[in-house]
N, C-alpha and C positions, 0 to 999 in steps of 0.2 A: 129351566135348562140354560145352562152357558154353554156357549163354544165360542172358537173366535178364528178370524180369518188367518190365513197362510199364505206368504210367497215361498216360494222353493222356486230353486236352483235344476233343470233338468239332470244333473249331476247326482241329485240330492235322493233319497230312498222317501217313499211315504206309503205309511201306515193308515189305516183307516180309524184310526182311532186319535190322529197326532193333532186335531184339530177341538178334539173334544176337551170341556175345563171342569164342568159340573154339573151334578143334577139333585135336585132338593125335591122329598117326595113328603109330603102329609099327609096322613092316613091318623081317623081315629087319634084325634088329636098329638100323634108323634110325627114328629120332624126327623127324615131320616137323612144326610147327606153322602151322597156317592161323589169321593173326587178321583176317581183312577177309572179311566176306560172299561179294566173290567170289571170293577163293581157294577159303574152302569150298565154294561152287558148282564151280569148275572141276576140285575133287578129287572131284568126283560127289556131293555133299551134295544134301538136299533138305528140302524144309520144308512141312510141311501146317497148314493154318491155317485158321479160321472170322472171322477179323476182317472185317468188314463197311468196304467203300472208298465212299463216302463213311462218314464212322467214327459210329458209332450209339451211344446210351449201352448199357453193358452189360457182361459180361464174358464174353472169349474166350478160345481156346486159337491158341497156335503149338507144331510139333514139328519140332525140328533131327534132322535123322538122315543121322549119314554110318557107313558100311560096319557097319551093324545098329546102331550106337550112337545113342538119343536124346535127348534134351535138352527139358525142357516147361518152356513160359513161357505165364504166366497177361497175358495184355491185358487192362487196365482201362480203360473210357471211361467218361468223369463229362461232365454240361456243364458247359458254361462260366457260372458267376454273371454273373447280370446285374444291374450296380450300374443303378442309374437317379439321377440327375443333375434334380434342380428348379431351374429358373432362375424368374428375376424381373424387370421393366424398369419403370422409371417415369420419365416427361417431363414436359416443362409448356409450355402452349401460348404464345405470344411473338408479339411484333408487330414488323416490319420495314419499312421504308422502302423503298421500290421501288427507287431506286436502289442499295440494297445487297442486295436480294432477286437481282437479275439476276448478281450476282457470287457468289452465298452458295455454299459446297458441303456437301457431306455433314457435312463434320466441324464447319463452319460451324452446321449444325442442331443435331447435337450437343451443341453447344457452349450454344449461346444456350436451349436446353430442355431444359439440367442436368439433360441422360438420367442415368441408371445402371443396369448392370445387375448383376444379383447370378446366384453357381452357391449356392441356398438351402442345399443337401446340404454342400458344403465350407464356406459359409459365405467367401464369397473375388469377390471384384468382379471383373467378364467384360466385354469388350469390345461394347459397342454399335453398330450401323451403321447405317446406312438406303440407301435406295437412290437414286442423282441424279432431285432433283426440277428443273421449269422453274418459273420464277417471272417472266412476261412482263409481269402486268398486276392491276390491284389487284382485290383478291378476296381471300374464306377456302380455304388450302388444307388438307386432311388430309395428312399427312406419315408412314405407319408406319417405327417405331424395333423393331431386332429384334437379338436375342440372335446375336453371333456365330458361336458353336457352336453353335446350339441356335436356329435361323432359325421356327421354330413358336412360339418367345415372341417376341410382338410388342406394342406397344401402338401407340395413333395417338392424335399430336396436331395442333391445328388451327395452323398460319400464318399470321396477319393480314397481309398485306401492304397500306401506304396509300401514296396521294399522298405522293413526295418534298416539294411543296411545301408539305400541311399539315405536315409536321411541322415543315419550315421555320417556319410560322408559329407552330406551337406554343412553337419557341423563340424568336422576336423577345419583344423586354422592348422598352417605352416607354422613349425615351431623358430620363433622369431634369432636371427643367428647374432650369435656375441658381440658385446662391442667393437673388440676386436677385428673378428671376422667381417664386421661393418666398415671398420676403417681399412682394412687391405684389399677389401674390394675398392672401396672407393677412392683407393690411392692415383693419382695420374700417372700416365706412361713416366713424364718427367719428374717425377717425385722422388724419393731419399735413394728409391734402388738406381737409378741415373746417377743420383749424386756419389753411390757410393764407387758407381763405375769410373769414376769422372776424376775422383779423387786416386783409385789405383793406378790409373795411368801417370798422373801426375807424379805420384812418387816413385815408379818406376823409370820416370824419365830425368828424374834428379839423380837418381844412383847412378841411370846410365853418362849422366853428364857430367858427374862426381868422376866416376872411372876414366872417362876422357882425358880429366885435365892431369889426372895422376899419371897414366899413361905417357902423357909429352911430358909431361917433369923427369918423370923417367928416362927416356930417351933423351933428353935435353940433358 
């Protein structure tokens, strides 16, 4: 009889036959060899065991015994380590236009609040998601961002959404005025229109000084 010892995993399934390897019978000078569990069962084998189904940390016994011959294997059950995995997520809260709020999707949020999420333990960047928000009308929304694997890391950020039209306005610029219209604004009080005043009077005042002296010649 061969069998041979087992550790398992309390995770792990066991058979009562997962421990058995072979069994060699002679009879009237024939050699017969059984190597599958149930041949040895069907050659009248049989197995006593204390393994616990569902499997229990601990250590058992199994005994192969076919035609007075046994065979003893030690069962080992260990559990299973349990790694634990720290995540992380960080967002930032963002403002949107309503008309691009009504089109926005998940990956949309994502995107525009440079989520990230971290597995802390590997040290290695994890997939962020959220869940389809509506975005109808202006208002602050809360939005939670959560850890793919790991849906208990969350954070929430806030969603401004405004009037399409302010922000329209926000970007209108005054349409810049002409050269022109630059330099007559910023002509001074005393500038060419002064001088042109300045000058009218002047020749007015020759004509009238011209007519004077004609005048007394005249008379004269």
């Amino acid at each position: 009889m061969n069998s041979k010892d087992l550790t398992l995993k309390t995770t792990d399934s066991w058979n009562i036959g997962d421990a058995f390897v072979s069994a060699t019978v002679i009879a009237n000078n024939e050699i017969t060899h059984y190597t599958t569990y149930d041949e040895f069962v069907a050659a009248g084998g049989s197995v006593t065991t204390n393994v616990p189904n569902p499997l229990v940390v601990g250590v058992y016994d199994a005994d192969y015994t076919l035609n007075g011959v046994t065979s003893h294997s030690i069962i080992t059950v260990v559990d299973v380590p349990v790694v634990v995995n720290n995540y992380s997520i960080n967002g930032s809260d963002f403002t949107v236009s309503l008309d691009d709020a009504r089109t926005m999707t998940s990956q949309d949020i994502i995107k525009r609040s440079h989520a990230i999420g971290m597995n802390t333990t590997l040290n290695t960047p994890t997939i962020v998601d959220t869940k389809s928000s509506s975005f109808d009308k202006v208002g602050v929304y809360p939005v939670t961002l959560f850890v793919s694997e790991h849906e208990s890391t969350t954070t929430t950020i806030n969603v401004t959404v405004v009037d399409s039209k302010v922000d329209d306005k926000k970007d209108d610029k005054k349409t810049p005025a002409t050269k022109a219209e630059q330099n007559r604004g910023s002509l001074p009080k005393t500038g060419i229109a002064t001088s042109y005043k300045a000058i009218s009077v002047g020749v007015l005042l020759t004509i009238g000084g011209a007519l004077l002296i004609v005048k007394k010649k005249f008379n004269d």
